[in-house]
N, C-alpha and C positions, 0 to 999 in steps of 0.2 A: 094820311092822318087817321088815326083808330079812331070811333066814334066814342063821343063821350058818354058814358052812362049815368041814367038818373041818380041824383044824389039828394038827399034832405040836410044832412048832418056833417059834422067838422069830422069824425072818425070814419063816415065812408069815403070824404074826397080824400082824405090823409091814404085810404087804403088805396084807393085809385093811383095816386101821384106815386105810393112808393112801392107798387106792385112789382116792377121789372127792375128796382133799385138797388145798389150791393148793400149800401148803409144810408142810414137814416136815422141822424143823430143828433141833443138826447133822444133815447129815446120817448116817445108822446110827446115832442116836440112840439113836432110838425101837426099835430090834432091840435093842442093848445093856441098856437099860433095861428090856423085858423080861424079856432073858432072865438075870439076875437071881433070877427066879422067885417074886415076890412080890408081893402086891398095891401097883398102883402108886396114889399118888393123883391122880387126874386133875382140875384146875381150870377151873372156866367161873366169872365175874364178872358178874352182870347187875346195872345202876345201876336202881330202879325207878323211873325218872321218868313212866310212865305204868302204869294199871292193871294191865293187861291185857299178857301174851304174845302176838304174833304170829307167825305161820308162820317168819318171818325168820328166827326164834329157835332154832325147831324144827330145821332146820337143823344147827344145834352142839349142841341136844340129843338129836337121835339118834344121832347121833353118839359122845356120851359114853353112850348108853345102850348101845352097843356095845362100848367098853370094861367097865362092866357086866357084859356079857354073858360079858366072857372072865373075870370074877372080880374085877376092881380096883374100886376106891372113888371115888365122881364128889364132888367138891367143889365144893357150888354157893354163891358167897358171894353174897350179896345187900347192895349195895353203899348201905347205909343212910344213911355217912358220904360214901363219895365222889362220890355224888348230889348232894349239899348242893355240892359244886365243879362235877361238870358236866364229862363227859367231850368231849376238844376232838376227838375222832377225825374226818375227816372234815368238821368246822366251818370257816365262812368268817368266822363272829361270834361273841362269848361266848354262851353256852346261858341263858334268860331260869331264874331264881332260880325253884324252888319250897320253898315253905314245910315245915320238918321235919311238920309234921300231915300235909299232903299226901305226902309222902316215906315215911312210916309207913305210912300207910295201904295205900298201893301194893305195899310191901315183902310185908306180911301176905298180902294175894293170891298171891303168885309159887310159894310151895311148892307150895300144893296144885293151882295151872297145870304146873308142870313134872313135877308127878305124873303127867301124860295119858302123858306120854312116859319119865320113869323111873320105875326099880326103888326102891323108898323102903328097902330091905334093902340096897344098897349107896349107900346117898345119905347125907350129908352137908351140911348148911345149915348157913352160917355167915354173921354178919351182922359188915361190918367195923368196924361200931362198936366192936366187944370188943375192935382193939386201935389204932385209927386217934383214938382219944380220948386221945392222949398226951402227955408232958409236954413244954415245950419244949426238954428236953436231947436228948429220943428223937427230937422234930421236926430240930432240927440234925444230929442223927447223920445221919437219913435223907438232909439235904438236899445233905450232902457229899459223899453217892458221887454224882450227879450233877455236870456243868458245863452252864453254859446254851448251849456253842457245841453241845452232844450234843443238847440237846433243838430247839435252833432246823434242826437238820438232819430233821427229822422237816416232812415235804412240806406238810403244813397252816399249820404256825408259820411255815416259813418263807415260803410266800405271803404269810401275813398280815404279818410282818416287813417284806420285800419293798415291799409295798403300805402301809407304813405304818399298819397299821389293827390296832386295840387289842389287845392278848395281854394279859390278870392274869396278877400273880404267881401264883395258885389255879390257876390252868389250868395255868399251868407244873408246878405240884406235883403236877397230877394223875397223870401218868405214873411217876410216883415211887411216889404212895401203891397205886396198883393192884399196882408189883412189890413194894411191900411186904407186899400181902396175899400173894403168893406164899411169903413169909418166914415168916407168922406158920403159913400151915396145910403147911411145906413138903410144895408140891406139886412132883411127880415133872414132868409133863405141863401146860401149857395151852393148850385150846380158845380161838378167836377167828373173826371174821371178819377177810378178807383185811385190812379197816382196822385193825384191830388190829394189826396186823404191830410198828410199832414199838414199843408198849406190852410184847407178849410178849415183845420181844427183849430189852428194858430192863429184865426181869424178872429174865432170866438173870444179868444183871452186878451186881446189887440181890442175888444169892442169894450170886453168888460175893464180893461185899465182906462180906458177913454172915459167909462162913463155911459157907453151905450149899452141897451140888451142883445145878449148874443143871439148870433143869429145861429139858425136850423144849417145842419151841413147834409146835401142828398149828395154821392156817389154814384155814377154811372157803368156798366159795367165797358170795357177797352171793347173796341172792335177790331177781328185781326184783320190783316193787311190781305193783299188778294195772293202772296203768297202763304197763306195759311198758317203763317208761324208768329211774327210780328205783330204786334199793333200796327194800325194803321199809322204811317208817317212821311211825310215830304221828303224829310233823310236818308230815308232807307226806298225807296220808287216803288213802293207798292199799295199807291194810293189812289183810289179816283176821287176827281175834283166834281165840287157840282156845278161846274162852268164848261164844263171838258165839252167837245161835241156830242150829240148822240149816238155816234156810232163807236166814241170810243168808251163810254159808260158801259154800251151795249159790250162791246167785246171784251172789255177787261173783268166784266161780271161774268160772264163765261168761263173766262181760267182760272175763276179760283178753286180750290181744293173741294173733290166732294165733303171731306170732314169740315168745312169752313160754312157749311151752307145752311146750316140751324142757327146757328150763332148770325149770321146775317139777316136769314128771315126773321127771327125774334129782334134783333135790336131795331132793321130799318125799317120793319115792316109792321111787328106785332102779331105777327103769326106765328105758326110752325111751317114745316115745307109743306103742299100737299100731299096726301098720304098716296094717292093716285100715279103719283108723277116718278119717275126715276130721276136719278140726279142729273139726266141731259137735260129734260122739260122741266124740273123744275131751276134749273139756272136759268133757263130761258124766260122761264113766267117772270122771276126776280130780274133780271134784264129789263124785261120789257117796264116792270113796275118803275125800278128806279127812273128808266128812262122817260117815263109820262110823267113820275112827280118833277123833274125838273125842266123837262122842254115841250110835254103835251104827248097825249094819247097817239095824233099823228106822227110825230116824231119818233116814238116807239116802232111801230107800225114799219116806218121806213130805214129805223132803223138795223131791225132784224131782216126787213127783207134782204136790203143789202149787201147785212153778212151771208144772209144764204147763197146770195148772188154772187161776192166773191169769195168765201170759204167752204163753199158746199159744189157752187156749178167750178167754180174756178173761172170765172169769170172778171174784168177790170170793172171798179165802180164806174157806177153811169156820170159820177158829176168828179173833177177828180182839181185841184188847182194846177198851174203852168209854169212853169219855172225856168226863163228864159238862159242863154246862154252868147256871151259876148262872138258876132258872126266873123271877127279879123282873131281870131284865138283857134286853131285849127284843131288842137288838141282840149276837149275836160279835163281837167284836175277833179277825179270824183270826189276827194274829201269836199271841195268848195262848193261842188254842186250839191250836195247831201246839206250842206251848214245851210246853203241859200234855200231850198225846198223846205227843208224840216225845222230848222230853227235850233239845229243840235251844231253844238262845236264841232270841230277838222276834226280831234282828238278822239270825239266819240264818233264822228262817218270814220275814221280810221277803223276803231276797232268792229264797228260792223261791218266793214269789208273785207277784215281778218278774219272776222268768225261765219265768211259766207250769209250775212243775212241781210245784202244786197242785188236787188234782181233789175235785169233791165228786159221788158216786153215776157217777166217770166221767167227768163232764164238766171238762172246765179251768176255774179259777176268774179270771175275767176281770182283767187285767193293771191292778195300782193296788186292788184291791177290797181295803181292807182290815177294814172293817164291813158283813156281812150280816146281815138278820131273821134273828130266835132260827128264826122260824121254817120260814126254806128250809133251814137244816142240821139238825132235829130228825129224831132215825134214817136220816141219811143217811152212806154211807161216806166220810170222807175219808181222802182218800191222798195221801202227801209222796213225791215221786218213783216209782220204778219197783214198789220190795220193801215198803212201811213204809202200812197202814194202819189205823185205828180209826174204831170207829163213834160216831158224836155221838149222846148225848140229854141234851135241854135239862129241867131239872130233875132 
């Protein structure tokens, strides 16, 4: 966390907060709103369609933890209800339907994730089921301060428009119900990524048909993904989680692109690279960083040894888990043995043992093998790509 600089006045904290920001709108908002002099409530939405938080996140969470810092109230809703729709931000297709159990489940993880990075004394959870469960007089209210030409000007719809390729009415709605959640906890401020853009804006005019004053909209800028191309995203697997272990924060911050590595030190860090460093030490320094903000300075520490230990000596990690094998089954099935070690489907140990990046004690396990004797993998190391191994014993 950057350290906060002295401030007296609404137009230097305004400066501070929107320092690293894309937009900041109206503008002299966010001063006026200030200076006021009261705690503002600041909005962030996150839909939990998957587990886990990534870096990406982190992002517009420190963000608000900086508002925080100067005394305001972060509102984090956790979008229980408007999950089950499927936010269209940035979509070229409807978002594939997950199940309310799955949706629940995901939800309950996210406080205590956002916890790494907030203050839980100024924090606020709020899940919009409490008021997105409504009846269909409140559903028409909402749906009339919108018109569909407003929403088809939003750059996604209208490609897909354009293109003739499918919009639901649910997706339509969804921009609605997000400004609605700004109604129900009115908030002062909301947080987004740059995609978000029109969503925040739609907030404002959703506050002022209600009745409220609108709120300030801050835009964040995207973080790319550890393939240097994409945003960061669960859809696309090129994301680390800040629940992951630390060795594999530590590693998968190592491959991303040299061009990817200003852009990561300015958003997770607030820095630039060091000017001293080449781009091997300074992934490294960024490693080690990420890895103490969310599991401790030691855990860094052991984490990079490790990797030196196995991708530098070439050596098997020292602590590794065991992944047993039925002793009346004379032959492994490696698909099953891969699905039970690593927690990946048959489907995907198939195609890593197509693409040779299946090793057993080392060696690659030869292309097509999908049944070995119990007893060439008995106490032997396998390993599913670069980071990911356990040791086999049969019986």
């Amino acid at each position: 966390m950057l350290p906060e600089p002295s401030r007296s006045s609404a137009s230097e904290e305004a400066a501070w907060l929107t320092r690293n920001a894309v937009d900041c709108l109206p503008e002299g908002a966010l001063e006026r709103k200030l200076a006021e002099g009261r705690p503002l409530r600041v909005k962030l939405g996150i839909d939990p369609t998957a587990p886990d938080i990534h870096l990406g996140f982190t992002v517009v969470l420190q963000k608000l933890r900086e508002f925080q810092d100067l005394g305001h109230v972060v509102v984090l809703i956790v979008g229980d209800y408007t999950a089950r729709v499927g936010d269209p931000s940035g979509r070229s297709t409807t978002r594939p339907v997950l199940s309310p159990a799955e949706i629940d489940a995901n939800a309950h993880t996210f406080r205590q994730q956002a916890l790494k990075v907030l203050d839980s004394d100024r924090l606020e959870v709020r899940f919009n089921g409490e008021w997105l469960d409504m009846t269909m007089a409140e559903l028409f209210t909402l749906a009339r301060t919108t018109t569909v030409a407003q929403l088809l000007e939003r750059d996604d719809f209208a490609k897909r428009f354009a293109a003739r390729e499918p919009i639901s009415v649910l997706e339509l709605l969804y921009p609605l119900l997000q400004g609605y959640d700004s109604v129900a906890v009115q908030a002062d401020v909301e947080l987004g990524g740059t995609d978000q853009k029109f969503n925040l804006l739609l907030g404002r005019n959703i506050q002022r048909l209600y009745g409220q004053p609108e709120q300030v909209i801050l835009t964040m800028p995207l973080l790319v993904g550890t393939d240097g191309e994409r945003k960061m995203a669960k859809s696309v697997g090129n994301y680390i989680g800040v629940t992951e272990p630390p060795d594999e924060i530590y590693g998968k911050t190592l491959s991303i692109p040299d061009g990817a590595l200003r852009a990561w030190y300015e958003l997770l860090l607030g820095t630039e690279p060091p000017p001293e460093l080449g781009p091997r030490d300074a992934k490294r320094a960024l490693a080690r960083a990420l890895v103490a903000r969310f599991h401790g300075a030691a855990a860094a520490h052991e984490a990079e040894r490790e990797f030196d230990r196995v991708h530098i000596e070439r050596q098997a990690p020292e602590e590794m888990a065991t992944v047993p094998w039925p002793a009346e089954q004379p032959d492994v099935h490696l698909p099953a043995l891969l699905a039970t070690a690593f927690g990946i489907s048959t489907s995907e140990a198939r195609r890593a043992l197509a693409q040779g990046g299946v090793k057993l004690d080392g060696q690659p396990v030869g292309d097509g093998a999908l049944d070995v004797p119990a007893v060439d993998v008995d106490g032997k190391i396998l390993q599913l790509g670069k980071r990911r191994f356990a040791r086999v014993r049969v019986g």
